[in-house]
N, C-alpha and C positions, 0 to 999 in steps of 0.2 A: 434732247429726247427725240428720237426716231417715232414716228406715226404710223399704225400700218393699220390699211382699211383691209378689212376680212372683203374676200370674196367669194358670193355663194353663186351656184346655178344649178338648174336642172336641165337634163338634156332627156329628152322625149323619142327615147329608137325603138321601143316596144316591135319586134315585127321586121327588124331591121334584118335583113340576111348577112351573115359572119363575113363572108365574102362580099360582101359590100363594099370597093374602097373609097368610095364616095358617096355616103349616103345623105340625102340632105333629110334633116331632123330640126326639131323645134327646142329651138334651147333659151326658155329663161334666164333670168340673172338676175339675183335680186341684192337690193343695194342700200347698205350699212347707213342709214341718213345720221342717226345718233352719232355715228365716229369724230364727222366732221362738219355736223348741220350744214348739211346739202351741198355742199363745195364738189365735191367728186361726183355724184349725178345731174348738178347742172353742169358742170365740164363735160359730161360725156352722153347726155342722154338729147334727143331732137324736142323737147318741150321742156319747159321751166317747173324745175320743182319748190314747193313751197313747206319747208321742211317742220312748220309748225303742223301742217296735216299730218305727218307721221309722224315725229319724235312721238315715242309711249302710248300710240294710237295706233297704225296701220305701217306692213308691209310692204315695201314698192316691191313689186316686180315685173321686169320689164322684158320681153320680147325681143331678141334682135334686130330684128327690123328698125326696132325703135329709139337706137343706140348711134351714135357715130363710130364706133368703136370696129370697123368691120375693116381690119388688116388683115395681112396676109398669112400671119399666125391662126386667127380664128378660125378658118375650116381645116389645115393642121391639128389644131389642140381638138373641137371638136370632132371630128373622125379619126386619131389617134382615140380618145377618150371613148367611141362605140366599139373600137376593135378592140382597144384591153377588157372591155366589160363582156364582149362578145366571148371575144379568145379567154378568157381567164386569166390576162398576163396579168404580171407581179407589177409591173413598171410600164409604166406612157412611153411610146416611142417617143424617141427626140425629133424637132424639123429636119434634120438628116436624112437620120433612120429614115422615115417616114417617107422623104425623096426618092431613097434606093427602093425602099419597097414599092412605092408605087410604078416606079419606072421593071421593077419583077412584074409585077402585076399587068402590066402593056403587053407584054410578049406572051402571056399565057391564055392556050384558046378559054375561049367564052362556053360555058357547060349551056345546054339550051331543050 
């Protein structure tokens, strides 16, 4: 039997300009303890959790900062994820995509 821990998060761009290709934003992530009593957020979180405090009781939610988890996907996914919300797209750019377009975005002036 395959496991899959759900993954939730908020990301906080309120205000964010469309043309933003780099916008730095606050993005929670809150973390399934019930799936796998705390195995997956003491593996990836900077403090020890103690999963009798939550299971059927409380929420984690945790702040980036607060995370080990900070590769080189994370500001990909999250500023792919303000510009489909911004632009209206249908579909997340891929880390590719994402390459070429920002490397568009280098060569066009700056509106001021």
């Amino acid at each position: 039997m395959t496991r899959l821990i759900d993954y939730y998060g908020v990301t906080f761009d309120h205000l964010v300009p469309a043309d933003d290709i780099n916008p730095e934003v606050l993005q929670i992530n809150i973390a399934e303890i019930e799936d796998d009593n705390g195995v997956y957020a003491n593996k990836w979180l900077l403090f020890a959790v103690d999963p009798a405090e939550f299971i059927g009781k409380k929420v984690l939610a945790v702040p980036r900062c607060c995370q080990k988890r900070k590769g080189t996907q994370d500001r990909w996914r999250v500023n792919a994820l303000v510009d489909q919300r911004a632009n209206g797209l249908e579909f997340l750019k891929g880390p590719e995509e994402w390459k070429v377009y920002l490397r568009s975005q280098e060569t066009r002036p700056i509106n001021k």
